[in-house]
C-alpha positions as CSV (number, residue, x, y, z in Angstrom):
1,X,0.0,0.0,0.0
2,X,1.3,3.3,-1.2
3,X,2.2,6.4,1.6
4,X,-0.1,9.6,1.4
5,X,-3.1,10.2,2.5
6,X,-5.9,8.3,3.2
7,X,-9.4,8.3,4.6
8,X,-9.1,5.7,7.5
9,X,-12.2,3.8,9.2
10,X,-11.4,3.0,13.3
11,X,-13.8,0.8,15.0
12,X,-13.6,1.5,18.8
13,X,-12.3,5.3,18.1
14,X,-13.0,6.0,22.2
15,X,-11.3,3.1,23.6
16,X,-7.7,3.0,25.0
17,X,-6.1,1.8,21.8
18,X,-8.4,3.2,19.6
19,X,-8.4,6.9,20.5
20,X,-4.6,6.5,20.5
21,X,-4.8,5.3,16.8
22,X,-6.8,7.6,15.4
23,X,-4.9,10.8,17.1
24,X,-1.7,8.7,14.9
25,X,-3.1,8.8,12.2
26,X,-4.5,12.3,12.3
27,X,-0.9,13.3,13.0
28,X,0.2,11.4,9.7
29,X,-1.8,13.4,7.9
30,X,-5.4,11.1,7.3
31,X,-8.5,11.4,7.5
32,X,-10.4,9.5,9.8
33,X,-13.7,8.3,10.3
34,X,-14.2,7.3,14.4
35,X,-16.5,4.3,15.0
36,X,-18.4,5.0,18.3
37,X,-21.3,3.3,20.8
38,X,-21.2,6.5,22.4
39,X,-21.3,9.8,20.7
40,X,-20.7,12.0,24.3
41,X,-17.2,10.3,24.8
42,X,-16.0,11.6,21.2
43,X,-15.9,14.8,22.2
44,X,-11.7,14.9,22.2
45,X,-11.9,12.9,18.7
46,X,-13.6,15.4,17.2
47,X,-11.0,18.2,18.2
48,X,-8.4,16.6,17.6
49,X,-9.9,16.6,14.3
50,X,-11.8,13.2,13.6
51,X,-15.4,12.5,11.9
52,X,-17.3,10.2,14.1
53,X,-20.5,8.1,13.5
54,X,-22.4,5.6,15.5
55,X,-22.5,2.2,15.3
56,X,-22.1,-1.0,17.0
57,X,-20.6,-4.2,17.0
58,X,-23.0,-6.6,16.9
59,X,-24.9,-4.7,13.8
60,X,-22.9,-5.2,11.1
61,X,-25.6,-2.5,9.0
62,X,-24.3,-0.1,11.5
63,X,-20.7,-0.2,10.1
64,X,-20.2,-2.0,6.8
65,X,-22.1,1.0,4.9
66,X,-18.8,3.4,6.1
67,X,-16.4,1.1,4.5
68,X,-17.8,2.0,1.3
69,X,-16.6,5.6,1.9
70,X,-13.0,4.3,3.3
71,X,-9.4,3.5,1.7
72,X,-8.9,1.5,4.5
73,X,-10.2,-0.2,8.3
74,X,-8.6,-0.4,11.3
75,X,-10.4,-2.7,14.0
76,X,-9.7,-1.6,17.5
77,X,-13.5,-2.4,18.7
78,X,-13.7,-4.8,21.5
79,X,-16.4,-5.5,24.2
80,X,-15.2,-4.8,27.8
81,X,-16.6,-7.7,30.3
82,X,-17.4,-6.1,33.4
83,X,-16.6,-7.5,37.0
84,X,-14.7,-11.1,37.3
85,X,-14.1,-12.7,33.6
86,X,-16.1,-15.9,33.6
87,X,-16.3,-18.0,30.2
88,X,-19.7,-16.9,29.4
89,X,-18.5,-13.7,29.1
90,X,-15.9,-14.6,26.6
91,X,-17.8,-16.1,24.4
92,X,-19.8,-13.0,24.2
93,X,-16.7,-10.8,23.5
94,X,-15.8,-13.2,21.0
95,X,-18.7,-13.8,19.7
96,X,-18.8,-10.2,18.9
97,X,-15.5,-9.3,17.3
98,X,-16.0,-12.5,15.4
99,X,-19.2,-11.1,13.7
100,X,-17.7,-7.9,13.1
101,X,-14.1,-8.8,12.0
102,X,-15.6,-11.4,9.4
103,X,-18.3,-8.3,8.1
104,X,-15.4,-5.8,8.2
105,X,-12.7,-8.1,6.6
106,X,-15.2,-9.7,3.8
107,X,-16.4,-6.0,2.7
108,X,-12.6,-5.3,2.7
109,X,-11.7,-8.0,0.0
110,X,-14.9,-7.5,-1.9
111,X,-13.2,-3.7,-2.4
112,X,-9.9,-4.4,-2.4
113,X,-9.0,-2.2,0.8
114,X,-6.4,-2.8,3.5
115,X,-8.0,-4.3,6.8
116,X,-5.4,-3.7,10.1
117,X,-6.4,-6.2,12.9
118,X,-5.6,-6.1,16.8
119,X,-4.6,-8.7,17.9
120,X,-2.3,-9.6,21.5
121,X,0.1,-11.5,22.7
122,X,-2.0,-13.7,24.5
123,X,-2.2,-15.3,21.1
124,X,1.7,-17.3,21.8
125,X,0.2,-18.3,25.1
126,X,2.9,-19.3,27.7
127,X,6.4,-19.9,26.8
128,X,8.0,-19.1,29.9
129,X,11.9,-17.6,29.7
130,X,11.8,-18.8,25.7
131,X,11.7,-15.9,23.4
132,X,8.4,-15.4,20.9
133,X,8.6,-13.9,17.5
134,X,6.0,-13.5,14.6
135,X,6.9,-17.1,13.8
136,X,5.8,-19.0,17.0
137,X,2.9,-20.7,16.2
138,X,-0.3,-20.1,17.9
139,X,-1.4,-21.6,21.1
140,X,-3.1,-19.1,23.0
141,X,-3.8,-18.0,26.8
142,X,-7.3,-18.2,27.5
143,X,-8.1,-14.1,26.6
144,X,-6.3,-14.9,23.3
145,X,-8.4,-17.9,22.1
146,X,-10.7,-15.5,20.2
147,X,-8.1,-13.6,18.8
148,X,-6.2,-16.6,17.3
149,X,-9.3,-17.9,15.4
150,X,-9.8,-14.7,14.0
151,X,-6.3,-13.9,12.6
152,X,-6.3,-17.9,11.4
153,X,-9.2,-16.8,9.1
154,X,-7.4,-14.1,8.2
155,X,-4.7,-15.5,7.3
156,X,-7.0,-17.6,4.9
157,X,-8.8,-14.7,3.5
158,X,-5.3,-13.0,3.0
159,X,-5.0,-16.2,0.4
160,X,-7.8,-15.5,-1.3
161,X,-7.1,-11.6,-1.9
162,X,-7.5,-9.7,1.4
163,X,-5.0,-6.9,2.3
164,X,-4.5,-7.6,6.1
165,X,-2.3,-6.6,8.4
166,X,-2.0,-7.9,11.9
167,X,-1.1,-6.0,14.7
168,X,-0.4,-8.2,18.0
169,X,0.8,-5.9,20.9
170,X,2.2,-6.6,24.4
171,X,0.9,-5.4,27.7
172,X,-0.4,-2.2,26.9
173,X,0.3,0.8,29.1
174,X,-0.2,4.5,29.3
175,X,-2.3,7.2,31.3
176,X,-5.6,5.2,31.0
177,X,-7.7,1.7,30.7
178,X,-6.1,-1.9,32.5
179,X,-3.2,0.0,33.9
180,X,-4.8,3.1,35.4
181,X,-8.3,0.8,37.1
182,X,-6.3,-2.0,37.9
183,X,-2.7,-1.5,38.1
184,X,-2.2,2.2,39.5
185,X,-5.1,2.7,41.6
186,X,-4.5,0.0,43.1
187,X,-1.0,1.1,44.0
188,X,-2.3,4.2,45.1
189,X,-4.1,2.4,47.7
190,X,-1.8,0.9,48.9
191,X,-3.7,-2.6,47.5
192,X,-1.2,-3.6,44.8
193,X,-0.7,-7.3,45.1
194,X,1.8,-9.8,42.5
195,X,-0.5,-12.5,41.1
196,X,1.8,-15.8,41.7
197,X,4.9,-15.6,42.1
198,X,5.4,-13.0,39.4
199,X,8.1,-15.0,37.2
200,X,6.3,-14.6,34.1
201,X,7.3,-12.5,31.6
202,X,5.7,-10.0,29.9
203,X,6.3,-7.7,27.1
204,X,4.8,-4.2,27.7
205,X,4.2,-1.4,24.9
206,X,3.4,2.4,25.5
207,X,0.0,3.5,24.0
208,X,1.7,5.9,22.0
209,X,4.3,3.8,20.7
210,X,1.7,1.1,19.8
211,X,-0.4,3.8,17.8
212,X,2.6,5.2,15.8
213,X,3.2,0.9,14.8
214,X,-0.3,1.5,13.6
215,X,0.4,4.6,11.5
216,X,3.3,3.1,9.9
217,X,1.9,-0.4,9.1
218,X,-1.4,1.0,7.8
219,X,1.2,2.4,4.6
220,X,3.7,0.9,4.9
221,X,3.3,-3.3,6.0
222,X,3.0,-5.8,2.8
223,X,-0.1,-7.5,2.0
224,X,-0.5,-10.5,4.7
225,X,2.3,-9.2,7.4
226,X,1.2,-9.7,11.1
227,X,3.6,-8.0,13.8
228,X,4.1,-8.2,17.4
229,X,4.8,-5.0,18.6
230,X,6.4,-4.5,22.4
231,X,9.1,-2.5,23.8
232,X,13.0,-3.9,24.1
233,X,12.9,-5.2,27.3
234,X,10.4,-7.6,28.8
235,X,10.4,-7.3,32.5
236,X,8.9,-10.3,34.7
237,X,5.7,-9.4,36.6
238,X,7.2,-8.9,39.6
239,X,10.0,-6.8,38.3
240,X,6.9,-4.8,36.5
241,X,4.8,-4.1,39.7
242,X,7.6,-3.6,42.1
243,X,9.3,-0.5,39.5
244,X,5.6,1.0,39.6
245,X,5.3,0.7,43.2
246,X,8.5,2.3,43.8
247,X,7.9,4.9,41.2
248,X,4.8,5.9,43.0
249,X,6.5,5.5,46.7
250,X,5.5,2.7,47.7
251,X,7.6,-0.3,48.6
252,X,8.0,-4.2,47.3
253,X,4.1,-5.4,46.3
254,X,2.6,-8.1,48.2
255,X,1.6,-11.2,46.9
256,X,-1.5,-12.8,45.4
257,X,-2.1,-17.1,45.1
258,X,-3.1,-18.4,42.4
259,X,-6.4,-19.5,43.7
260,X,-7.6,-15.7,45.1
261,X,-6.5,-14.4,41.6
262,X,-8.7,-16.8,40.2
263,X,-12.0,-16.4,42.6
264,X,-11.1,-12.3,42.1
265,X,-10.4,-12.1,38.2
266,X,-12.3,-15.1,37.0
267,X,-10.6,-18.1,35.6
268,X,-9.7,-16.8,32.2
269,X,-8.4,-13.6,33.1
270,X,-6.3,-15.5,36.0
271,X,-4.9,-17.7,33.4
272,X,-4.0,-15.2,31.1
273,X,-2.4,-13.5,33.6
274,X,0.0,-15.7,34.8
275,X,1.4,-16.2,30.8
276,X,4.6,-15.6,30.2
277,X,5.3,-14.0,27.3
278,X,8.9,-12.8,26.3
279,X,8.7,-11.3,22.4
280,X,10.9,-9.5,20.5
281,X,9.8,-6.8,18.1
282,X,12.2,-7.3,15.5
283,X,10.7,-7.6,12.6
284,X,8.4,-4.3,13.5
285,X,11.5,-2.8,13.8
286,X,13.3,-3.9,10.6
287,X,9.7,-3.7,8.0
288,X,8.4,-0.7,9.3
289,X,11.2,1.0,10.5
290,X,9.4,1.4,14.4
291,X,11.0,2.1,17.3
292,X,9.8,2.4,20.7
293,X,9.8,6.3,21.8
294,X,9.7,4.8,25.5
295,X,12.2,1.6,24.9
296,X,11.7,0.5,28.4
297,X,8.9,0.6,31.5
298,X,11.4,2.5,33.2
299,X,11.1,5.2,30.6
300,X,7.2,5.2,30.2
301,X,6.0,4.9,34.1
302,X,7.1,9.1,34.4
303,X,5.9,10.7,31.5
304,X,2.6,8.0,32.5
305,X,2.5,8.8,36.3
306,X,2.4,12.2,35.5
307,X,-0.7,12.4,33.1
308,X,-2.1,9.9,35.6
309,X,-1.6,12.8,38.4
310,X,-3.0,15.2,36.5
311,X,-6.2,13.3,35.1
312,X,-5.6,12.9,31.8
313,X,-5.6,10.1,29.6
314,X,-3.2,11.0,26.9
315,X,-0.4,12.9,27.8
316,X,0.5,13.7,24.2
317,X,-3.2,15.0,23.5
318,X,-4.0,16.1,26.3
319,X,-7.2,15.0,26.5
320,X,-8.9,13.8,29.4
């Protein structure tokens, strides 16, 4: 896909990852169309400079018509399960994406336009201290099982024409969503507890960072390329929470078992949480030519802590 601009549909335009995708791309110089349940929460989209319409994921006639006006679709959407994750519940978050990824990605190879897909790194599933790369095959955590069905059938439709592009990113952090509700107020209580033993890695991206991977792949990514994108270092859990505890103060987190993670998270999320996943970003790095403004945790938890201080939940944008 050629650079320049282009007119760019994002399906969850509010969310963490989505609102950071969309100010990218702004930035890059496109034009994009935010995909929204909520009109009132697009009120920062639309000065950063971002169309917005209505829609939702479980009506595909709510979406599909704006892909007609599009050059290309980025799918960021995702249902949030509230309270502890049971199974039920993520079969209805999958059940969703599935219905609206196959609608988005068959109107996409019907018009020959580039579809970008978020994936995680759930999707590799536990491989303890052994390293992960685009090439590990997929055997995913329990909150990655949807996601690795979906980019199998993409992969498939890739074969039969479709210009995909599959974004898989780390532990995602930043002034906002997972890390502020569960990871920094909890901190700031005083509450912030290890689950296990914490000697599982994972590999941790800044919001912004992610975004600008999204900017360059939307142009710049051949036909069928997936990436895992994630900063240089993967840190173990513990190694994770004890740096933001003392960043904030505080002193070495407490400890969680197993079994209360499960009865507090739910099963799924438990599991998912206790993966270790150790990826490089290599070939995000050598393809696209990304690289990690914060190249480290230790380099993100400031510039974080501080829009997290001041309420906002994008430093760069400051938007709130």
């Amino acid at each position: 896909m050629s650079s320049g601009g282009r007119t760019v549909l994002v399906t969850g335009a509010t969310g963490f990852v989505g609102s950071a995708v969309t100010c990218a791309l702004l930035d890059a110089g496109h034009d994009v169309v935010g995909l929204v349940r909520s009109p009132g929460r697009a009120r920062g989209l639309v000065v950063a400079g971002a169309r917005v319409a209505v829609g939702d994921m479980r009506d595909p006639e709510s979406y599909l018509p704006l892909v007609d006006d599009a050059d290309a679709v980025v799918h960021a959407a995702q249902l949030t399960p509230a309270g502890r994750v049971t199974a039920s519940k993520v079969r209805r978050l999958n059940a969703a994406n599935t219905l609206m990824t196959g609608a988005l990605a068959r109107r996409c190879l019907r018009d020959g336009k580039r579809f970008v897909y978020t994936g995680g790194c759930f999707v590799y599933g536990d491989h303890g201290a052994d390293w992960i790369d685009e090439s590990t095959p997929l055997s995913p955590s329990p909150m990655g099982e949807g996601d690795a069905a979906e980019i199998r059938k993409l992969r498939e439709l890739h074969e039969s024409g479709l210009d995909s592009v599959v974004i898989s990113p780390g532990f995602v952090y930043g002034p906002g969503s997972t890390f502020k509700d569960v990871f920094y107020e909890s901190a700031r209580r005083g509450r912030l507890r290890c689950p296990g033993p914490g000697t599982n890695y994972w590999s941790c991206v800044h919001v912004e960072d992610l975004a600008a991977a999204y900017a360059l792949a939307l142009t710049g990514a051949p036909a069928g390329a997936e990436y895992a994108v994630v900063d240089d270092e993967p840190l173990t859990l513990r190694s994770m929470l004890d740096r933001l505890a003392a960043a904030m103060g505080g002193t070495r987190v407490g400890k969680a078992p197993p079994p209360a993670v499960r009865l507090l998270a739910g099963r799924p999320a438990a599991a998912s949480l206790l993966t270790s996943y150790r990826v490089r970003n290599a070939k995000a790095r050598r393809e696209l030519g990304w690289a990690p403004r914060y190249a480290t945790v230790d380099e993100g938890l400031p510039p974080t802590l501080d829009a997290l201080r001041e309420g906002g939940e994008f430093s760069r944008h400051g938007r709130g």
